[in-house]
C-alpha positions in Angstrom: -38.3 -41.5 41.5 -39.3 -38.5 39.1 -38.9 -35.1 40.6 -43.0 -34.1 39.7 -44.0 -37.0 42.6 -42.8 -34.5 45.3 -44.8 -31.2 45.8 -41.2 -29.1 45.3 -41.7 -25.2 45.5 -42.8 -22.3 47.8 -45.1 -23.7 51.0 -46.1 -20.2 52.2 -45.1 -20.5 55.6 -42.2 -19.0 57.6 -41.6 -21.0 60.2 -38.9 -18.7 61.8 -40.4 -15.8 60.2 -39.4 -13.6 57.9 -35.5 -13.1 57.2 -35.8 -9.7 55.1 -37.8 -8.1 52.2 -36.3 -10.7 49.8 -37.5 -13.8 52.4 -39.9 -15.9 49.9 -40.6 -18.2 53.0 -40.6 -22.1 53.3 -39.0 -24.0 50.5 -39.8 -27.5 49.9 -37.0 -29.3 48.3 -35.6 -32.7 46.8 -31.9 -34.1 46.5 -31.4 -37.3 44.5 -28.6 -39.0 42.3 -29.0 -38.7 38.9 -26.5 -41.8 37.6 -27.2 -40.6 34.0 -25.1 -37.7 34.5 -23.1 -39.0 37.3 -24.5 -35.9 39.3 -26.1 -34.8 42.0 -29.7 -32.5 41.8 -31.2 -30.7 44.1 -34.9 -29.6 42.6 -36.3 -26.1 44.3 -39.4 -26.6 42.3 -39.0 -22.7 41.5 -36.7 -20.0 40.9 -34.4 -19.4 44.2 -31.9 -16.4 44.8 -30.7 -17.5 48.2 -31.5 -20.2 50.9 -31.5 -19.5 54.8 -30.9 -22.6 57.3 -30.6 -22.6 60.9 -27.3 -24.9 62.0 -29.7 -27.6 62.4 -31.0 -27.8 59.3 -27.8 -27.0 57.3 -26.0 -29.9 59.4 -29.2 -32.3 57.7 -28.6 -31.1 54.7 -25.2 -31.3 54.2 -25.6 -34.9 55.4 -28.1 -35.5 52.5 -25.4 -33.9 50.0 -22.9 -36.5 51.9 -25.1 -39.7 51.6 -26.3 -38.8 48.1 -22.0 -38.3 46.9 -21.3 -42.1 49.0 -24.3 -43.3 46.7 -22.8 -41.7 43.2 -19.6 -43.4 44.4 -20.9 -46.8 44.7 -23.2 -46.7 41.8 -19.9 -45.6 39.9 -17.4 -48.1 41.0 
């Protein structure tokens, strides 16, 4: 899939509220393999100083990350 069929980027909300004055809210976001490179991207869809995720959500992620490296490995070996 090509990154521009997600809507990546700033959603506007703040589902926990806002963190600080630097809090830009709600990022939507998109990991994939990219088997060219032999890498993994993660797309923002804009500029991004910092990320904030509750355990949950960091957990999810890092699971992503995890099942995105097991698929680099296969597509490698």
């Amino acid at each position: 899939m090509k990154w521009n069929q997600f809507k990546l980027g700033a959603t506007g909300n703040y589902p926990r509220g806002k963190a600080d004055d630097t809090d830009e809210g709600e990022l939507q976001l998109a990991v994939a393999v990219d088997a060219q490179m032999a890498i993994i991207r993660i797309a923002f869809g804009k500029p991004v100083a910092w990320i904030g995720l509750p355990a949950q959500e960091a957990r999810a992620l890092a699971a992503m990350l995890t099942e995105k490296a097991d698929e680099l490995d296969r597509r490698r070996t």
